[in-house]
C-alpha positions as CSV (number, residue, x, y, z in Angstrom):
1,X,-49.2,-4.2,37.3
2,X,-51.0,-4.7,40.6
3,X,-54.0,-2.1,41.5
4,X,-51.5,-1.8,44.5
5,X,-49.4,-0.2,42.8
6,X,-51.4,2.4,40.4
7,X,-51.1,6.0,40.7
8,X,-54.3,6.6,39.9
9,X,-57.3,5.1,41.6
10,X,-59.0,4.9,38.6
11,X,-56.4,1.9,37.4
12,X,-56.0,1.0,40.8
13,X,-58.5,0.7,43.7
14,X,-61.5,1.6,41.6
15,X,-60.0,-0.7,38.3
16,X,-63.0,-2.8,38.6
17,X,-66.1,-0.2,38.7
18,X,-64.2,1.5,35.5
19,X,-63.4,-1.9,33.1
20,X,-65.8,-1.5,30.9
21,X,-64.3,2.0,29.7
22,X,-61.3,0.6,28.7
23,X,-61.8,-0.7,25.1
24,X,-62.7,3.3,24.1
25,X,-59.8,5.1,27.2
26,X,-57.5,2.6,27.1
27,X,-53.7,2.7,25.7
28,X,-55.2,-0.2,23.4
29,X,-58.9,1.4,23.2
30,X,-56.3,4.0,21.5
31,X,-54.4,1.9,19.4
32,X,-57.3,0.3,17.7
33,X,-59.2,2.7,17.1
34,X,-56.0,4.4,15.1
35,X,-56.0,1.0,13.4
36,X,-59.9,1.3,12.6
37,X,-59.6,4.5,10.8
38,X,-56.5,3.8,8.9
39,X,-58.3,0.3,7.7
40,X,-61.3,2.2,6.8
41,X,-59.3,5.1,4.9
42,X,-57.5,2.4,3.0
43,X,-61.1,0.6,1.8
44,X,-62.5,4.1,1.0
45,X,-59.8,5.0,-1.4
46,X,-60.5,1.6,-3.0
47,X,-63.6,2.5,-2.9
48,X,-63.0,5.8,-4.7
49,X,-60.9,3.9,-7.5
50,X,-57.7,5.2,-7.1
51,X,-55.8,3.3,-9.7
52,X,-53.0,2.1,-7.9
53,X,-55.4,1.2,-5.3
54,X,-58.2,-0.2,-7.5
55,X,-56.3,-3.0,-8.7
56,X,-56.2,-5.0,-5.5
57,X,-58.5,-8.1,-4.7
58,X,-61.9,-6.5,-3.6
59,X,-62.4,-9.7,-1.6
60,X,-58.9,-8.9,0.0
61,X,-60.1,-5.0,0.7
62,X,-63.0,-6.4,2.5
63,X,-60.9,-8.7,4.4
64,X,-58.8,-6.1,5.7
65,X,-61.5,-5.6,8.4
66,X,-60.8,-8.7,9.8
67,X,-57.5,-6.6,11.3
68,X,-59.7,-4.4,13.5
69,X,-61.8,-7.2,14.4
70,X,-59.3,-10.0,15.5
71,X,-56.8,-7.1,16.9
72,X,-55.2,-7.8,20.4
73,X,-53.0,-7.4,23.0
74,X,-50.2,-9.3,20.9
75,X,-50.8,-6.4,18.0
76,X,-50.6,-3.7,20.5
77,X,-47.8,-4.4,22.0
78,X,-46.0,-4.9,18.2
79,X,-47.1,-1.7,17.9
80,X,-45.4,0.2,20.7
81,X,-42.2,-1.9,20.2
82,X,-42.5,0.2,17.2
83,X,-43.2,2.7,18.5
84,X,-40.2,2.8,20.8
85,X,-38.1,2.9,18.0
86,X,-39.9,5.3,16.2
87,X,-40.6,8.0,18.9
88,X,-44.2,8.4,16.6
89,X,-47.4,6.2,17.8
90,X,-49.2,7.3,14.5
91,X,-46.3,6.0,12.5
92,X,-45.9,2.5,14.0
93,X,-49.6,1.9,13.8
94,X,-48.9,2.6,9.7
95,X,-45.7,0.2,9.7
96,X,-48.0,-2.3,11.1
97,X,-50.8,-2.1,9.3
98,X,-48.1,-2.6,6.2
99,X,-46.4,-5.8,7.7
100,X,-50.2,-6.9,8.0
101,X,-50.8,-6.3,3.7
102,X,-47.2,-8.0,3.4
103,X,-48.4,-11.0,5.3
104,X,-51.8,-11.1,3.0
105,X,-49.8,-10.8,-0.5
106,X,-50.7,-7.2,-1.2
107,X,-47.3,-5.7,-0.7
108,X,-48.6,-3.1,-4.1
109,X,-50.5,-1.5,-2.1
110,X,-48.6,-0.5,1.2
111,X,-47.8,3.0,0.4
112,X,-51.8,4.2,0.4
113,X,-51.7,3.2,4.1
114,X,-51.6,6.5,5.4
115,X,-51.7,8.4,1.9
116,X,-51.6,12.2,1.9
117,X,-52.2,12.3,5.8
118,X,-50.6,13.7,8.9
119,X,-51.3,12.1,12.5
120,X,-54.3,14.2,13.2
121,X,-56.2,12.7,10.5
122,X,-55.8,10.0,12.6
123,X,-56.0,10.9,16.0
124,X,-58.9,13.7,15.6
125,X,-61.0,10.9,13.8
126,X,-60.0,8.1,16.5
127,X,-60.4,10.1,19.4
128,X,-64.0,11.2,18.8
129,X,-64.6,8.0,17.5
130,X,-63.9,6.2,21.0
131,X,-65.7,9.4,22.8
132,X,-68.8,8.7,20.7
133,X,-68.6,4.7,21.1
134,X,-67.8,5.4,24.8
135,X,-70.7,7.8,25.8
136,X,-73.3,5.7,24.0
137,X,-71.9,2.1,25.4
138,X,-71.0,3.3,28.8
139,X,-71.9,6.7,30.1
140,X,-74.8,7.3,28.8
141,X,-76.5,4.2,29.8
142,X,-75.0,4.5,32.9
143,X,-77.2,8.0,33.3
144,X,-80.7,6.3,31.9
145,X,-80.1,3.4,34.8
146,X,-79.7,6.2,37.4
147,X,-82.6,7.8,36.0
148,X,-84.8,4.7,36.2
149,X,-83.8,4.1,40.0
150,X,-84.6,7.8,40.4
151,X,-87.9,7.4,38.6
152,X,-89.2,5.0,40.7
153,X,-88.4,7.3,44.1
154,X,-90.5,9.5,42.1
155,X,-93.3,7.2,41.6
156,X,-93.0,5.6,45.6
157,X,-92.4,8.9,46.8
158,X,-95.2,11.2,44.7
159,X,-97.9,11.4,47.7
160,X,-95.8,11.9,51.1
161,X,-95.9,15.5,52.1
162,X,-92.4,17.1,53.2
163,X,-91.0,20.6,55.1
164,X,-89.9,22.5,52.3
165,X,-86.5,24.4,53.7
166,X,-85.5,27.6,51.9
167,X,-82.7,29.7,52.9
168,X,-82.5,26.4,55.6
169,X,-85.5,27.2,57.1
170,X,-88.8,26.1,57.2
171,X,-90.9,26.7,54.1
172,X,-94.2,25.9,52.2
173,X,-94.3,22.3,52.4
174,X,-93.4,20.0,49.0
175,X,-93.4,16.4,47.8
176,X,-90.8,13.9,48.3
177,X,-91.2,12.6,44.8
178,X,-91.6,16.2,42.9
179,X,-88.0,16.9,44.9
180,X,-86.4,13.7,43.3
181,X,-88.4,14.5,39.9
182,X,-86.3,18.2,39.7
183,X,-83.0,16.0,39.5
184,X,-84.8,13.8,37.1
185,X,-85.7,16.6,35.1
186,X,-82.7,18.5,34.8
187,X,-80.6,15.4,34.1
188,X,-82.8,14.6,31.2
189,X,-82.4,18.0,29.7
190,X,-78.9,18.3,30.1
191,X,-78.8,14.4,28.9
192,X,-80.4,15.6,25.3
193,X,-77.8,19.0,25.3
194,X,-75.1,15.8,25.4
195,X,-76.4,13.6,22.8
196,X,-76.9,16.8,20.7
197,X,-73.5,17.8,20.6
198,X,-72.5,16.8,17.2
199,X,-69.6,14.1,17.3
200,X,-66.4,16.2,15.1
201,X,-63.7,15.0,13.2
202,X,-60.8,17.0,11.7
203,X,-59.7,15.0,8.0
204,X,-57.7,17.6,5.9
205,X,-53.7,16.7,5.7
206,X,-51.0,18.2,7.4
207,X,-52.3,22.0,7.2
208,X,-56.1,21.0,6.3
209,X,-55.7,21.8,2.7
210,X,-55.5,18.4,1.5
211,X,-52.2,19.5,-0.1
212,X,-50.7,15.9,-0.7
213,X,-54.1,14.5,-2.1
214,X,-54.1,17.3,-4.5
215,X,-50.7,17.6,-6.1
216,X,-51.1,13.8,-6.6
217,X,-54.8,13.1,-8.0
218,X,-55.4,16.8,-9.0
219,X,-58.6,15.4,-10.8
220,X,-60.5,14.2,-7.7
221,X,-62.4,16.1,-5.4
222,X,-61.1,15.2,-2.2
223,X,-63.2,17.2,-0.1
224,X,-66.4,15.4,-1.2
225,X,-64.2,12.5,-0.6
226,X,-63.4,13.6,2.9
227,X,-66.9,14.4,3.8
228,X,-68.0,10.9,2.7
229,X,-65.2,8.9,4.2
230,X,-66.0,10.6,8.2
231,X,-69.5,10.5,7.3
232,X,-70.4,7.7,6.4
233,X,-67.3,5.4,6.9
234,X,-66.9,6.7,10.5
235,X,-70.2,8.2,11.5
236,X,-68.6,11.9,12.4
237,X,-69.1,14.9,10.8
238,X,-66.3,16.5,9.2
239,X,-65.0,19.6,10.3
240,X,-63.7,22.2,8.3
241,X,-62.1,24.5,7.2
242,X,-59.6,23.7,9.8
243,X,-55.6,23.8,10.6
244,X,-53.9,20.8,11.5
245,X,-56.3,19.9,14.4
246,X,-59.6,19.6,15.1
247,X,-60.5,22.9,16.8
248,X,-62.6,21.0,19.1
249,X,-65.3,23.0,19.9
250,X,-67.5,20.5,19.8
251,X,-65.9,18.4,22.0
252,X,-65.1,21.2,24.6
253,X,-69.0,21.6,24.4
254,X,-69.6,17.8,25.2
255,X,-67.4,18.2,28.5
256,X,-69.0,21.5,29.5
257,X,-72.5,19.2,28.7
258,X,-70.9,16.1,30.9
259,X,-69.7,19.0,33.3
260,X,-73.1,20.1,34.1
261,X,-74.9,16.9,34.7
262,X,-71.7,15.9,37.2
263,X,-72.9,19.2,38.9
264,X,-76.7,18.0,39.0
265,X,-75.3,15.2,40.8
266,X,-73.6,16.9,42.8
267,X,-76.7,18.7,44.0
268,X,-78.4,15.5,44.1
269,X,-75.5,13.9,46.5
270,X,-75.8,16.8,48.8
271,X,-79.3,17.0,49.2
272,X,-79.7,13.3,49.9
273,X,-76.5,13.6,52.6
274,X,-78.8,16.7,54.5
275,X,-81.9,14.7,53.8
276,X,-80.2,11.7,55.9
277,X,-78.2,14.3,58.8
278,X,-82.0,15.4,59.2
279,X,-83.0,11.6,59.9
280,X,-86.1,12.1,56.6
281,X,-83.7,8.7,55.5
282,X,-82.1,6.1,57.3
283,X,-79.9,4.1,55.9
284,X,-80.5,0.2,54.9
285,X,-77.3,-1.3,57.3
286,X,-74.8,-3.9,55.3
287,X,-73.8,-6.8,57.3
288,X,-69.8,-6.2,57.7
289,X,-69.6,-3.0,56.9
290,X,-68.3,-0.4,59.4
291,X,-69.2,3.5,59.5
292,X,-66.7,5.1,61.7
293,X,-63.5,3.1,63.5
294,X,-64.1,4.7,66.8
295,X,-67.9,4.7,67.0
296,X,-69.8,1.7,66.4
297,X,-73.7,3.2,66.0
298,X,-72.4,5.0,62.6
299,X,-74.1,4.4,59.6
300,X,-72.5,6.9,57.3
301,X,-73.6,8.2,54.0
302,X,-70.3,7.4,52.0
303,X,-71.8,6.4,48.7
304,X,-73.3,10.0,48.7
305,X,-69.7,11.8,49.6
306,X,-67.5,9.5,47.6
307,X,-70.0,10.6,44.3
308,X,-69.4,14.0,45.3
309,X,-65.8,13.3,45.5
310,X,-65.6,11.9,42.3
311,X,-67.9,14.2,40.6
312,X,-65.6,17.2,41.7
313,X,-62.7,15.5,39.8
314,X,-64.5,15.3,36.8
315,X,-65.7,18.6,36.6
316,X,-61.8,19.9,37.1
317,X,-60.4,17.7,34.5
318,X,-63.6,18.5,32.3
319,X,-63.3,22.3,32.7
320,X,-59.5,22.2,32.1
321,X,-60.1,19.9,28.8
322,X,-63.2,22.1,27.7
323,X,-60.6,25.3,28.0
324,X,-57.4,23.9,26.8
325,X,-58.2,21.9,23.7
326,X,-60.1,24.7,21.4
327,X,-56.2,27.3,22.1
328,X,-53.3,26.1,19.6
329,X,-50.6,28.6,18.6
330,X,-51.2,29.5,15.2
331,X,-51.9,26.0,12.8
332,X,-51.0,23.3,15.3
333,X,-49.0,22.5,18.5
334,X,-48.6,19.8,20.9
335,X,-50.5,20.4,23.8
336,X,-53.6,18.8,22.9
337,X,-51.9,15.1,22.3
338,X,-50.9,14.4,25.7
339,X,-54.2,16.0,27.3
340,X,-56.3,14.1,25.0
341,X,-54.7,11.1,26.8
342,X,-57.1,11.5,29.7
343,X,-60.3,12.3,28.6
344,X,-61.1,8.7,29.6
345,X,-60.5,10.1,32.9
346,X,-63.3,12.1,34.0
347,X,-65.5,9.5,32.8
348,X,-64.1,7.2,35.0
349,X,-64.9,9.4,38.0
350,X,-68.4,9.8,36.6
351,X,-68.9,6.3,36.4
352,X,-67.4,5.7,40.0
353,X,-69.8,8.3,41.3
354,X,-72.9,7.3,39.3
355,X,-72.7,3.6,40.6
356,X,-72.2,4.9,43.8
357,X,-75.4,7.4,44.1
358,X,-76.9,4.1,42.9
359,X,-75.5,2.0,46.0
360,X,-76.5,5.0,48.0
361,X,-80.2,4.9,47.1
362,X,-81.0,1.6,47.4
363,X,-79.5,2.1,50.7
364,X,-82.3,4.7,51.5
365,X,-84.8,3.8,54.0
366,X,-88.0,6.5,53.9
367,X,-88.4,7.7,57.6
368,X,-92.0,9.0,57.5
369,X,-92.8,9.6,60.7
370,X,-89.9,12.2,61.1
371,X,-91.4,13.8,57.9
372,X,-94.4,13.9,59.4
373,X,-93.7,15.2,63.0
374,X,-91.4,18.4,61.2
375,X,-94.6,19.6,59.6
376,X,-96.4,18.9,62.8
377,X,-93.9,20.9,64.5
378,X,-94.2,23.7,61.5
379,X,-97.5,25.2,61.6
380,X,-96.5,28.9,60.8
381,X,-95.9,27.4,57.1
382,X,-99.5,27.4,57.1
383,X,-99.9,31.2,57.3
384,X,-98.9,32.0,53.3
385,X,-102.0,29.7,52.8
386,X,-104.2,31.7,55.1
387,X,-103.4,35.4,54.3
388,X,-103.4,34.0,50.6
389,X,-107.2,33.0,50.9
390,X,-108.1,36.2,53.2
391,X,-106.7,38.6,50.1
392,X,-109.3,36.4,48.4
393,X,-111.7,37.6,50.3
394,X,-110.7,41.2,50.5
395,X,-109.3,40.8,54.5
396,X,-107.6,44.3,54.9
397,X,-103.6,43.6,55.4
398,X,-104.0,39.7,55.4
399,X,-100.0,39.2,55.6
400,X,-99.3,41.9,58.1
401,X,-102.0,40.1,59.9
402,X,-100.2,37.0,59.8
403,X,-96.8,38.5,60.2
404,X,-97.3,39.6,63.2
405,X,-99.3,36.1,64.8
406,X,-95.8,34.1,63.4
407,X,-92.7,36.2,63.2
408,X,-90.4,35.7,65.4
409,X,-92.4,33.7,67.7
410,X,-90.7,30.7,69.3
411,X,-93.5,28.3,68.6
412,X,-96.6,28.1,66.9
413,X,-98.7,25.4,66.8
414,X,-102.4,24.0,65.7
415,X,-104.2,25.9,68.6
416,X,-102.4,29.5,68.3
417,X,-103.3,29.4,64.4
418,X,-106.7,27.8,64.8
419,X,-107.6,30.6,67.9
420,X,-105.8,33.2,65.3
421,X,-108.7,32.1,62.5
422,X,-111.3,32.2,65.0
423,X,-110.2,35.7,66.1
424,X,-110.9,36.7,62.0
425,X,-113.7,39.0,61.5
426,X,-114.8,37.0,58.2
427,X,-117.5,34.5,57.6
428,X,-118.1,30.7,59.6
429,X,-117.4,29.5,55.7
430,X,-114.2,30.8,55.4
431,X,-113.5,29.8,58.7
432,X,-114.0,26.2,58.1
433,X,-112.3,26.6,54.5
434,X,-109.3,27.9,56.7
435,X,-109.6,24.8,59.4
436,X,-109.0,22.8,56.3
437,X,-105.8,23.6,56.0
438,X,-102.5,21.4,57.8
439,X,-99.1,21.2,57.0
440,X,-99.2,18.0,55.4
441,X,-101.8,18.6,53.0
442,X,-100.6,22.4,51.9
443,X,-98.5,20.9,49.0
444,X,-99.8,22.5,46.1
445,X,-100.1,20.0,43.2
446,X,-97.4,17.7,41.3
């Protein structure tokens, strides 16, 4: 299929930011990872010594690995011809994981593929799976790169002085880098909340009960089994007691985690965008690249608004996922297979938007000398500082003192608040500490 001719940007026009999601969000990411579990739960029960299982070729067993590893586009699409007659994915991935034993001469063995389970066990191990391998190989180092970049604005930027704006208008003044170091913060925070969310797995037969296990090995303790299998053949942690699904909380608290450090970003985005409409940035120019059709001198910042864009996406199809998956009428039904489908989805649009904050800040060209001539133009900020000094020192009324000098006034500069100070009936000492004071150097400390 052409990108031309995707539905979805995310397969089509942005196909090539998002590629390296696919083997975990993919139709095939799917696929094999349904393969991977089913291998694995096949091994383990060797592993156990289930009899009929027991007597198979332990060098055979191990080689059964070699189907997750060598599996390709050739398998997957064997398995949805199968599936096409079956109307079941789960199923056609179990009749070809048995053509596969057939093939390597262990045809006594084929009905354990799939023994005592329903497709949940599968698709609630799989799923997770892929999320867990996905985050960790993708997203998540897609984050620490941002943060790096980020870190280093923090670093160039930790001395220039900069008109704080509160309510939009002109407050005590900050530092450029201790702005960017809030985002870096807050992402970091919400970046351990993500990679603290334990990674859940539902692996209890078609009512969670392990009914099927045991009425057929009564003798064997197949929840210790089941714990051990998605813990340490998978690397999940098992949930239970459940129904026939995973109940997902878990994984609804990973999107709400996701969720909030798409809406740091979309702080971020917005703050750079007004940070550049107020000319504190200019923008590095690309050669070929146009900012507006009808006006030539346009350098627009579009990496900024198309990572807002995208980041609003996400948080929709995050917030709809985080609330949908943990409701199922009474012990299972349908409606969390076919959402399931997209959780690749939102990642994508994070991914899209994180590479292009990343585009957009290397784009950013520091315009000091419009930093520099607001706080010039500012003064007033410098009267919290002086009636903060003057309570010091006992002044009676220090901020009605200084309310009065800068409210409402349509301009105050060095001279009206240096003739202000000398009007103060305090000491020459005080007076020079005061004369100390400027805009650009009232920054507190960082």
């Amino acid at each position: 299929m052409s990108a031309l001719n995707a539905i979805s940007p995310v397969d089509g026009r942005y196909a090539g930011k998002v590629e390296a999601l696919s083997p975990y969000f993919s139709e095939f990411g799917l696929i094999k990872y349904r393969v991977l579990v089913e291998v694995k739960y096949l091994q383990a029960l060797y592993k156990l010594g289930l009899p009929q299982v027991a007597s198979a070729d332990r060098k055979a067993i191990d080689e059964l690995t070699d189907i997750v590893t060598t599996f390709n586009q050739h398998d997957a699409e064997t398995i949805k011809q199968t599936e096409r007659i079956t109307n079941h994915d789960v199923k056609a991935v179990e009749y070809f994981l048995k053509d596969k034993l057939k093939e390597r001469g262990m045809g006594d063995i084929l009905e354990f593929v799939h023994f005592g389970l329903t497709s949940q066990d599968i698709n609630n191990t799989a799923i997770p799976l892929s999320l867990k391998h996905g985050l960790r190989e993708v997203i998540v180092p897609a984050f620490n790169r941002l943060l790096d970049q980020l870190d280093k604005l923090v670093s160039d930027w930790k001395e220039i002085p900069m008109l704080a704006r509160t309510h939009g208008q002109p407050a005590s003044p900050t530092l450029l880098g201790k702005e960017f170091a809030v985002w870096t913060t807050r992402l970091r925070e919400q970046l351990r909340q993500l990679e603290a969310v334990p990674s859940s797995a539902k692996f209890g037969g078609a009512t969670g009960n392990l009914n099927a296990h045991y009425v057929a090995y009564p003798d064997y303790d197949w929840h210790a089994f089941a714990d051990r299998f998605v813990a340490e053949d998978l690397g999940l942690q098992r949930s239970y007691p459940t129904t026939q699904i995973e109940h997902y909380d878990n994984l609804g608290a990973t999107f709400h985690a996701l969720s909030r450090i798409a809406t740091i970003l979309i702080d971020l985005c917005q703050d750079i965008w007004t940070y550049i409409s107020m000319e504190y940035f200019r923008q590095r120019t690309v050669a070929g690249e146009i900012g507006s059709s009808a006006m030539p001198h346009k350098v627009n910042p579009i990496d900024f608004e198309n990572a807002e864009g995208n980041l609003g996406l996400a948080r929709a199809i995050l917030g709809h996922l985080a609330d949908k998956l943990p409701v199922s009428r009474l012990q299972r039904d349908l409606t969390d297979s076919t959402v399931l489908r997209n959780v690749g989805v939102p990642l994508a649009h994070i991914l899209i938007a994180v590479q292009a904050i990343e585009k957009g800040l290397g784009k950013l060209l520091l315009n000091e000398t419009k930093l520099q001539s607001d706080l010039e133009a500012n003064w007033m900020v410098t009267a919290e500082a002086i009636q903060n000094i003057l309570r010091r020192e006992g002044y009676p009324k220090p901020y009605e003192a200084l309310k009065e000098l800068t409210r409402g006034v349509e301009h105050i500069d060095e001279i009206a608040i240096r003739t202000f100070i000398d009007s103060l009936d305090v000491a020459e000492g005080i007076k020079k500490e005061l004369k100390l004071i400027f805009p650009d150097n009232y920054v507190g400390k960082y």
